[in-house]
Biopython code that builds the backbone (N, CA, C, O; Angstrom):
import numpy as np
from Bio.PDB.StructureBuilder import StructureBuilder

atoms = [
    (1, "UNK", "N", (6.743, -7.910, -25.237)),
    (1, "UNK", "CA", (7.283, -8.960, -24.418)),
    (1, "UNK", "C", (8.514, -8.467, -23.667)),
    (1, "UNK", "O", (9.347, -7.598, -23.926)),
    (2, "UNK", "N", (8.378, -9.176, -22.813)),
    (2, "UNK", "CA", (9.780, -9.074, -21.820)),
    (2, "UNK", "C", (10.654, -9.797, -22.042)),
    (2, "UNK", "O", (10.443, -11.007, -21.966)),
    (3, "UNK", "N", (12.337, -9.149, -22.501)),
    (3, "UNK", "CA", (13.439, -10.112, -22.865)),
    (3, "UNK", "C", (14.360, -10.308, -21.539)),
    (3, "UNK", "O", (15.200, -11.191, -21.371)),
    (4, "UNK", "N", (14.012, -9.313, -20.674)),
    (4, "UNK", "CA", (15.460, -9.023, -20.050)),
    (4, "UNK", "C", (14.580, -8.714, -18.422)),
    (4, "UNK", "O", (13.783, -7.780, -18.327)),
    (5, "UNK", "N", (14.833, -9.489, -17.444)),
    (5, "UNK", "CA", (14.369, -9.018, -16.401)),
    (5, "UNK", "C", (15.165, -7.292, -16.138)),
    (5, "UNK", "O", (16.266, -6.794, -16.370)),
    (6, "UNK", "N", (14.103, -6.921, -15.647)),
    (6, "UNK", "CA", (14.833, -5.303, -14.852)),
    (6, "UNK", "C", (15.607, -5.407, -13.493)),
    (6, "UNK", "O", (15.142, -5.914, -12.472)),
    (7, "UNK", "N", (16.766, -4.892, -13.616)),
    (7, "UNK", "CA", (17.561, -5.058, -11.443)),
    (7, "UNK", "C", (16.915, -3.827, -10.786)),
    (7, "UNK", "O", (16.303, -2.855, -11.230)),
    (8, "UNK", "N", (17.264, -4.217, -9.622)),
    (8, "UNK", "CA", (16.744, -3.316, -8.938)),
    (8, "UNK", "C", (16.722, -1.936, -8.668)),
    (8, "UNK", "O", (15.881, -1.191, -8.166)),
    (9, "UNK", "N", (17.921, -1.771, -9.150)),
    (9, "UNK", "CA", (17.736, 0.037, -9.238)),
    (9, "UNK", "C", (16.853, 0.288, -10.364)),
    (9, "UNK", "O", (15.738, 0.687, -10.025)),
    (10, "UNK", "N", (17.061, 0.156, -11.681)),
    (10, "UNK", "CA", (16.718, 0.352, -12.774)),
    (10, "UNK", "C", (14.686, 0.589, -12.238)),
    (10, "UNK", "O", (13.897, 1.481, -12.552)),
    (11, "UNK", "N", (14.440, -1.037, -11.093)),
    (11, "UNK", "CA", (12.822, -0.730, -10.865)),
    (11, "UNK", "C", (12.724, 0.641, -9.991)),
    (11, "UNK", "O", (12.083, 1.618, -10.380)),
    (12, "UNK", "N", (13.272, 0.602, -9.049)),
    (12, "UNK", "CA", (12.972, 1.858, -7.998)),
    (12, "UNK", "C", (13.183, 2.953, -9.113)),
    (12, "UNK", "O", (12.264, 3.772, -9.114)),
    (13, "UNK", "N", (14.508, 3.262, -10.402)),
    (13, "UNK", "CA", (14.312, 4.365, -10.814)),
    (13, "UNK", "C", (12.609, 4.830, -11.409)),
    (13, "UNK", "O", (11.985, 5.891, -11.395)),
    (14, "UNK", "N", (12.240, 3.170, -11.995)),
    (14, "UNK", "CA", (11.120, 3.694, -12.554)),
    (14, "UNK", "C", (9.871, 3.908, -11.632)),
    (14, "UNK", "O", (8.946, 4.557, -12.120)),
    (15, "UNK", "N", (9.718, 3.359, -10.148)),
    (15, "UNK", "CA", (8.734, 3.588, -9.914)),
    (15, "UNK", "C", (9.018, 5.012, -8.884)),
    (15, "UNK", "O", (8.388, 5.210, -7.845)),
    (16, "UNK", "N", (10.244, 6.050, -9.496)),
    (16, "UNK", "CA", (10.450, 7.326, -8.495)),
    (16, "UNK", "C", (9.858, 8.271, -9.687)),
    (16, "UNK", "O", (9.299, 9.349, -9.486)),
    (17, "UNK", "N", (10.058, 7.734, -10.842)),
    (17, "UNK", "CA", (8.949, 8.549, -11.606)),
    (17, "UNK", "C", (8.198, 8.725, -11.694)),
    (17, "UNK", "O", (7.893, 9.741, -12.319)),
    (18, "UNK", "N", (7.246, 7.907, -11.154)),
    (18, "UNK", "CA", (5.725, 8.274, -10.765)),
    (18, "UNK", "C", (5.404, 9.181, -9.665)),
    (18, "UNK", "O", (5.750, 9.105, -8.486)),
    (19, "UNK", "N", (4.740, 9.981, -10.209)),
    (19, "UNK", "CA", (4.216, 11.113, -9.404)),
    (19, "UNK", "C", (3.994, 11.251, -7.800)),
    (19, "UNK", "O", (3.246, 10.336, -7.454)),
    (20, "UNK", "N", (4.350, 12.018, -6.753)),
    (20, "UNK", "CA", (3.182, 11.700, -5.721)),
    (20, "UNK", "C", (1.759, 11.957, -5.762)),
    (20, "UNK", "O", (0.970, 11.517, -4.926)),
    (21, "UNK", "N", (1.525, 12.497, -6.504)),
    (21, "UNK", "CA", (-0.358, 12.531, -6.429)),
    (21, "UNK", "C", (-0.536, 11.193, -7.219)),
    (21, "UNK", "O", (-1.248, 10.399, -6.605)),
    (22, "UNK", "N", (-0.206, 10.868, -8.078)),
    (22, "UNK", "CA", (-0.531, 9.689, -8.738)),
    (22, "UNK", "C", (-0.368, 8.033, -7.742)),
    (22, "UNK", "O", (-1.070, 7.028, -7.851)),
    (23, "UNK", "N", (0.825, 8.283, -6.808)),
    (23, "UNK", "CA", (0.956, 7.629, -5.950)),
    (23, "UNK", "C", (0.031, 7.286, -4.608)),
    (23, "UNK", "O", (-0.149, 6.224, -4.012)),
    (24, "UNK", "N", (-0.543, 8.792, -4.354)),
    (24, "UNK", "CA", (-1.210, 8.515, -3.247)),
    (24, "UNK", "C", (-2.777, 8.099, -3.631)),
    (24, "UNK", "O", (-3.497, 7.386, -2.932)),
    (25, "UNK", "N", (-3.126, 8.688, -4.863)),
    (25, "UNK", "CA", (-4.280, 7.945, -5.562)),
    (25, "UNK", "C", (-4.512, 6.778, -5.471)),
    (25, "UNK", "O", (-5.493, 6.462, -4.797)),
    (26, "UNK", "N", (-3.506, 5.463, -6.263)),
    (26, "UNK", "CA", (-2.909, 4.212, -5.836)),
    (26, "UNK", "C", (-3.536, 4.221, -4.686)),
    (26, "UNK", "O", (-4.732, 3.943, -4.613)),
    (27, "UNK", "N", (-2.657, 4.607, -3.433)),
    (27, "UNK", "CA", (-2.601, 3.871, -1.774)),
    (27, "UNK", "C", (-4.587, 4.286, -1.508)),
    (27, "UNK", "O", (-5.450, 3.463, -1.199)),
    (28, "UNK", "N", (-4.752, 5.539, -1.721)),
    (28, "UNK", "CA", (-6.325, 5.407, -1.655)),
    (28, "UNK", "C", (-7.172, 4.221, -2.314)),
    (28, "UNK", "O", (-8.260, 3.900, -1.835)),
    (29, "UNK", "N", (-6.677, 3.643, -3.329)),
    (29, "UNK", "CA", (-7.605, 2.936, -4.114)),
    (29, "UNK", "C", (-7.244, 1.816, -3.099)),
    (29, "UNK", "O", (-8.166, 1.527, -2.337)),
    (30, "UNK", "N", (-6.301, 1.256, -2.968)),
    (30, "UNK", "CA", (-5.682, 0.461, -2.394)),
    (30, "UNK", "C", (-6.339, -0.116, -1.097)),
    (30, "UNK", "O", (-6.709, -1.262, -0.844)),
    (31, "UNK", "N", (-6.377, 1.330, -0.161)),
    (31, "UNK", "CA", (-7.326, 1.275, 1.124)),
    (31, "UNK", "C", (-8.766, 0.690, 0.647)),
    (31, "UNK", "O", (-9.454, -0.290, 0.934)),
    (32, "UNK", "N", (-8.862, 1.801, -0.231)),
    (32, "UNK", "CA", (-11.030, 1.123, -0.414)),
    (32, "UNK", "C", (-11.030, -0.233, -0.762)),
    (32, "UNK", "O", (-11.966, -1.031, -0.703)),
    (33, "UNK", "N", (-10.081, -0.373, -1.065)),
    (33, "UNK", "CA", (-10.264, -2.075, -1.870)),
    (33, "UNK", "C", (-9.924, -2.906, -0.785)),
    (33, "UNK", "O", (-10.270, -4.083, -0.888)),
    (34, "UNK", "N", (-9.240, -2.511, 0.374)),
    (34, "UNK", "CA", (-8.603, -3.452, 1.582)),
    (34, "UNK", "C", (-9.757, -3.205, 2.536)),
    (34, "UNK", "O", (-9.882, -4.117, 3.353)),
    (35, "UNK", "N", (-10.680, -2.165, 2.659)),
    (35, "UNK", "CA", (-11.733, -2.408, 3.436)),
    (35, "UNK", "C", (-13.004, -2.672, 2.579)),
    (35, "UNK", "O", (-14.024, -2.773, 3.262)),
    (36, "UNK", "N", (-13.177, -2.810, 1.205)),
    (36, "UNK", "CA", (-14.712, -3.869, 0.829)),
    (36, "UNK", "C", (-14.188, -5.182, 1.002)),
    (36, "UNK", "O", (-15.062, -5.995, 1.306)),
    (37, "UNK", "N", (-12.684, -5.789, 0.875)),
    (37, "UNK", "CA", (-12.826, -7.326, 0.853)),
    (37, "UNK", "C", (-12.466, -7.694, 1.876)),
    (37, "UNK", "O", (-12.358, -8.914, 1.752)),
    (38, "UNK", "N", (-12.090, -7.303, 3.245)),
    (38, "UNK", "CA", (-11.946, -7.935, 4.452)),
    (38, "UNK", "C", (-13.187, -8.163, 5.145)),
    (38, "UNK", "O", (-14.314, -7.685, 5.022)),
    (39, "UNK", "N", (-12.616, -9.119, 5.991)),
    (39, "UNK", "CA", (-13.739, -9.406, 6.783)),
    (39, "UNK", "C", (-14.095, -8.774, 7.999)),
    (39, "UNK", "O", (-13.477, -7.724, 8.174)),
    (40, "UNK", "N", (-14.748, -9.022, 8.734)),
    (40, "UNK", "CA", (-15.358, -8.442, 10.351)),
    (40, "UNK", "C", (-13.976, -9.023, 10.869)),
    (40, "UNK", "O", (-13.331, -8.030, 11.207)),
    (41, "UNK", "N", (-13.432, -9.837, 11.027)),
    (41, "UNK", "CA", (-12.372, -10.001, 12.154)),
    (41, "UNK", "C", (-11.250, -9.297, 11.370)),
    (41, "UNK", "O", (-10.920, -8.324, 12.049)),
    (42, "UNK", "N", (-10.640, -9.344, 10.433)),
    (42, "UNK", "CA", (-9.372, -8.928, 9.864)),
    (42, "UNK", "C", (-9.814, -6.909, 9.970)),
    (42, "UNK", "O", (-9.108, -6.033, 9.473)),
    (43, "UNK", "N", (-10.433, -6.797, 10.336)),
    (43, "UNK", "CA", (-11.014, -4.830, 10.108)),
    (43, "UNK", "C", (-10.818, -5.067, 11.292)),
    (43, "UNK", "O", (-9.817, -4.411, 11.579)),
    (44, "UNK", "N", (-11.419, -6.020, 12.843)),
    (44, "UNK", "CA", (-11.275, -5.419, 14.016)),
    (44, "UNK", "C", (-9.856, -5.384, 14.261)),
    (44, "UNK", "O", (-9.399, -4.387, 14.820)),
    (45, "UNK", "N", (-8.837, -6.640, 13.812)),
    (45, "UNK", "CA", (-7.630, -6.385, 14.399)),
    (45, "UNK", "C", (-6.894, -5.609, 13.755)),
    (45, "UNK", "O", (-5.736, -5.524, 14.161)),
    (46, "UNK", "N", (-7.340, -4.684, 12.398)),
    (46, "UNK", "CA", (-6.268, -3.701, 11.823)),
    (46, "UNK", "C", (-7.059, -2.535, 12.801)),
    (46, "UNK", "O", (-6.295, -1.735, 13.341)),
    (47, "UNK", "N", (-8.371, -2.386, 13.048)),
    (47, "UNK", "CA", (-8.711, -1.089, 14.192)),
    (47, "UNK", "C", (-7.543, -1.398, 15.478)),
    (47, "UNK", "O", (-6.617, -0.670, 15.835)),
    (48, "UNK", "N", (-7.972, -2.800, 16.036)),
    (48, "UNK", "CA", (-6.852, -2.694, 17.192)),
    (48, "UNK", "C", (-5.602, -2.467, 16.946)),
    (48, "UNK", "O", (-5.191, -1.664, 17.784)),
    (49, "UNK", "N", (-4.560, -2.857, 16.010)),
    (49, "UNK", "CA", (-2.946, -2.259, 15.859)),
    (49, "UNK", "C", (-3.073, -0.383, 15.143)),
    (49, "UNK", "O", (-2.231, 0.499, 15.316)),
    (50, "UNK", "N", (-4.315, -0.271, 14.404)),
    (50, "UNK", "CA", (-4.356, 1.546, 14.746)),
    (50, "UNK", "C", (-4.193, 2.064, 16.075)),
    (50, "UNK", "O", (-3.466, 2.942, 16.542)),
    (51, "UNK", "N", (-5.044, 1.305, 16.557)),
    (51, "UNK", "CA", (-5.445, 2.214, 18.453)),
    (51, "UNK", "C", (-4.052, 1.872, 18.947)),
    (51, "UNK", "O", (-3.506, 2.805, 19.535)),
    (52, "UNK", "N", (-3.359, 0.769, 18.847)),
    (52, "UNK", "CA", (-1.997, 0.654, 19.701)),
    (52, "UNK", "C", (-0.959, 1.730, 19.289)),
    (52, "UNK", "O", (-0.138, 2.334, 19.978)),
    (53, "UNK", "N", (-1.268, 1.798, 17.818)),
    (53, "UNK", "CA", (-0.164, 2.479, 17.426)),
    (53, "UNK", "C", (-0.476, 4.162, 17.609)),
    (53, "UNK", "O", (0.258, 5.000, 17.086)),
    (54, "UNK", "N", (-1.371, 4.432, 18.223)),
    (54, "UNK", "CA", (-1.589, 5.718, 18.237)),
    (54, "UNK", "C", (-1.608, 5.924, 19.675)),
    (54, "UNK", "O", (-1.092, 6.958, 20.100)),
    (55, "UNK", "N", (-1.891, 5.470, 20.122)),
    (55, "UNK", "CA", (-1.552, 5.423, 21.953)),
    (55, "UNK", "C", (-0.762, 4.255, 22.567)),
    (55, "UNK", "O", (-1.258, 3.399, 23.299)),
    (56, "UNK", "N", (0.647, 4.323, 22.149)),
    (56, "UNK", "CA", (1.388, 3.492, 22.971)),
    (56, "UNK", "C", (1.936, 3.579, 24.057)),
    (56, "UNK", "O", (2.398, 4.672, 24.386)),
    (57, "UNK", "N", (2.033, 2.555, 24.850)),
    (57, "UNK", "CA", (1.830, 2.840, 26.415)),
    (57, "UNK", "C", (2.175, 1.578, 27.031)),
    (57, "UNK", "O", (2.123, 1.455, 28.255)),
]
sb = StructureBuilder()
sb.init_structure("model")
sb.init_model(0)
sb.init_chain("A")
sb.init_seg("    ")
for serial, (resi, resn, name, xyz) in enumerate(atoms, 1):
    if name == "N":
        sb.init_residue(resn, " ", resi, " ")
    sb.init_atom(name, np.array(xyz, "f"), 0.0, 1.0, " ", f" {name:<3s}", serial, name[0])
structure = sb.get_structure()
């Protein structure tokens, strides 16, 4: 059980301990899981703010 909420440094210290490979694992899982549960419109407008953000103009 939890007695004592954690402040905020104390969280960032713990989540700088986690690895970067272990981290970017996470953000991969993260992605696959953000493109099986979206829909057809929420995928076209994250394609459209990719394309903006890669050719801004």
């Amino acid at each position: 059980m939890i007695f004592e909420w954690e402040t905020h440094d104390q969280r960032l210290r713990r989540f700088m301990k986690i690895s970067p490979q272990r981290k970017l694992e996470w953000l991969q899982q993260m992605h696959e899981f953000m493109l099986r549960t979206s829909s057809k419109r929420v995928k076209a407008i994250r394609l459209e703010l990719k394309r903006k953000r890669q050719d801004p103009q």
